[in-house]
C-alpha positions in Angstrom: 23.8 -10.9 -22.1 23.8 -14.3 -20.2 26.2 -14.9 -17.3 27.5 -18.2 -17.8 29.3 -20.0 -14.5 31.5 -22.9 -13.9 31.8 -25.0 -11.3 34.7 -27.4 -10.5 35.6 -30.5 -9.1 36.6 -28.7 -6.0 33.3 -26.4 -6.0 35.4 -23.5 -7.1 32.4 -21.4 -9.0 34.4 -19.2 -11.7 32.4 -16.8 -14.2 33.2 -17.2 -17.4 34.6 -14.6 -19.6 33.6 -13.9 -22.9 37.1 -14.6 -24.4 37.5 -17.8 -22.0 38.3 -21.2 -24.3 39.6 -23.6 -21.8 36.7 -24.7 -19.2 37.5 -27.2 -16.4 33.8 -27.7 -15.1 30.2 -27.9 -15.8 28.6 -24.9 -16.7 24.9 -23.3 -15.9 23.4 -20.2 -16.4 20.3 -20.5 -15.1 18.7 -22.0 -12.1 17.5 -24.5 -14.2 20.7 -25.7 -15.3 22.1 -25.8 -11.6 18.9 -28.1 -10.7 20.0 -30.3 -14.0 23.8 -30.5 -12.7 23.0 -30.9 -8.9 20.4 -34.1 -9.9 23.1 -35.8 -11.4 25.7 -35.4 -8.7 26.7 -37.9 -6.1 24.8 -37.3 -2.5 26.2 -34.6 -0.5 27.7 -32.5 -3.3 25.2 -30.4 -3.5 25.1 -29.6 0.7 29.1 -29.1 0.1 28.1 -26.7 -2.4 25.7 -24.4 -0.3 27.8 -25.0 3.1 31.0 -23.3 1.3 28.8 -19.9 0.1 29.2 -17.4 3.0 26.4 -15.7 5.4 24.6 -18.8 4.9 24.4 -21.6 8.5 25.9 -24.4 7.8 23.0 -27.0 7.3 23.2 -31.1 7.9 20.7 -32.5 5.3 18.9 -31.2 2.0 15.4 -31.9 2.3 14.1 -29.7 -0.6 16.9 -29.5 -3.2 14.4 -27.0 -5.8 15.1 -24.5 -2.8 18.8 -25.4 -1.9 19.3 -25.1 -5.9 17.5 -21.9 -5.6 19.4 -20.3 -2.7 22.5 -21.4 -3.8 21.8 -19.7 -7.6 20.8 -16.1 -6.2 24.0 -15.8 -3.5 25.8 -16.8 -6.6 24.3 -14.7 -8.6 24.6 -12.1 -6.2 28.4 -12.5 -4.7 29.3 -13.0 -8.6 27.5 -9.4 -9.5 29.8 -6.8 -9.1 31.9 -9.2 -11.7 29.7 -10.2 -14.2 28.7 -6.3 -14.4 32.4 -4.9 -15.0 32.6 -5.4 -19.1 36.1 -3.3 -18.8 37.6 -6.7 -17.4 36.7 -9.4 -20.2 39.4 -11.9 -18.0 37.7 -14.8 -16.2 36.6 -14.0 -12.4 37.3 -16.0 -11.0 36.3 -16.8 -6.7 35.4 -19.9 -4.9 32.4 -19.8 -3.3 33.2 -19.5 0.4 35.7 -17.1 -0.4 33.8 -13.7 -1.8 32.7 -12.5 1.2 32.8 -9.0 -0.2 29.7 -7.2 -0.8 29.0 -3.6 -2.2 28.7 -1.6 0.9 25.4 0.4 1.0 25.1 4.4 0.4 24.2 6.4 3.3 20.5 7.7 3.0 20.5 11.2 3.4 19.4 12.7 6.5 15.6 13.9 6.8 14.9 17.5 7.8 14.1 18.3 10.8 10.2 18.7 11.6 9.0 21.5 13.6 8.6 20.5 17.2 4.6 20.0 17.8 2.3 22.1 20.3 1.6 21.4 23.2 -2.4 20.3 23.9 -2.5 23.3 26.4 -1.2 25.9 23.7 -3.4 24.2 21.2 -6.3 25.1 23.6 -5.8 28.4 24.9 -4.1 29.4 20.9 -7.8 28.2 19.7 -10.0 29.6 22.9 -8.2 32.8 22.1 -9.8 33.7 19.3 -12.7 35.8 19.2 -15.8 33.8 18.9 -17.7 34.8 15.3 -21.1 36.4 15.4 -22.6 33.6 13.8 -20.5 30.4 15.4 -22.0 28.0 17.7 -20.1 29.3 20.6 -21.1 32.6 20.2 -24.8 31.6 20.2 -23.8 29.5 23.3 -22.3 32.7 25.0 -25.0 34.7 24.1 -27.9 32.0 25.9 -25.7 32.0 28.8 -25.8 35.7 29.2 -29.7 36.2 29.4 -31.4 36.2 32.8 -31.2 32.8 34.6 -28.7 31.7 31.9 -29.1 28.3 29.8 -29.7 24.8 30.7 -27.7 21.9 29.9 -30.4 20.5 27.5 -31.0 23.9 25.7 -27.6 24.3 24.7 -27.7 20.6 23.6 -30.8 21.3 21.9 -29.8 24.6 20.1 -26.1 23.8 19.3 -26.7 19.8 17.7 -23.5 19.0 20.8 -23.3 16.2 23.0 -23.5 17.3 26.8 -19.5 16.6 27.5 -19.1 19.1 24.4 -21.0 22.1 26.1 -19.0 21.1 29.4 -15.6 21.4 28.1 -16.6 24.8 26.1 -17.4 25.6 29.3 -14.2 24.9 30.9 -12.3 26.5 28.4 -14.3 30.1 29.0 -12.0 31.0 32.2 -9.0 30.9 29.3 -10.3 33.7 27.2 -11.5 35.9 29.9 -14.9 35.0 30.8 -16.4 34.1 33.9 -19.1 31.7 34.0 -21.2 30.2 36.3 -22.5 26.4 36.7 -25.4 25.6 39.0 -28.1 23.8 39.3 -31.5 25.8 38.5 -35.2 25.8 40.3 -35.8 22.6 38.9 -32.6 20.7 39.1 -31.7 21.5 35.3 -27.2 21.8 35.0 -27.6 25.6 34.0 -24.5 27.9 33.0 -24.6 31.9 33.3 -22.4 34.7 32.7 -22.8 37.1 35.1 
């Protein structure tokens, strides 16, 4: 179904009713049709027009009127709404422009549940230091080279495990945490070597 407006002499826009006979105005019901109307108005109607439609700033000259048409047909369109959508009233709408200032407030969103508060680094740590290292797991390899005689270099570890060097330091760190001691030093040969004793 088409919504069909009128505007009068005075700017009044009034939606017409399907039963409505008598029209004082010019019609349109499309943005096209405003365009048609406003281009055949005197100058400054069509700025009277937009500076009477609420929430809009008032403006001092048209320079575009394809947009001013354009704005002024969607807040029409958009004040006139809640009107043209009620079919239980067939009577004429009728609201000047400036005057329909009321909009259909907004339903509440509901509220999002609450997440579950996050760990803290240091739990995440010692929560994942805690468990006991597998058999066949990098780290268990890594204890085991670190508890032969002499312990393991830097480099071997790096060699055997595929890790970068600040990997195998900050397992290393994290050792103290589950219980075991280790020992850094600095071998015969100048080599970072680590050793639990």
């Amino acid at each position: 179904m088409t919504t069909t407006y009128v505007i009068d002499t005075d700017n009044n826009v009034t939606l017409l009713g399907p039963k409505d006979t008598e029209i004082n105005g010019e019609q349109f019901s499309s943005e096209a049709d405003l365009l048609a109307l406003a281009e055949k108005w005197p100058d400054g109607r069509l700025l009277e027009v937009r500076n009477s439609i609420p929430g809009l700033e008032p403006a001092t000259k048209i320079s575009n009127t394809k947009k001013v048409v354009n704005l002024v047909f969607r807040t029409i369109n958009q004040l006139m709404a809640p009107a043209a959508a009620s079919t239980a009233k067939p009577k004429k709408a009728k609201a000047k422009v400036a005057k329909a200032t009321t909009k259909e407030p907004k339903a509440a969103k509901p509220a999002k549940p609450a997440k579950p508060a996050k760990q803290s680094k240091s739990t995440k740590t010692k929560t994942k230091t805690e468990k006991p290292a597998h058999a066949d797991s990098k780290k268990a390899m890594v204890l085991g080279m670190m508890q032969r005689k002499g312990g393991a270099t830097l480099e071997e570890i790096c060699k055997v495990t595929g890790w970068q060097k600040h990997t195998v330091r900050g397992m290393v760190a994290t050792l103290p945490k589950s219980g075991v001691k280790a020992e850094s030093f600095k071998n015969g040969q100048g080599q970072r070597t680590y050793a639990i004793r």
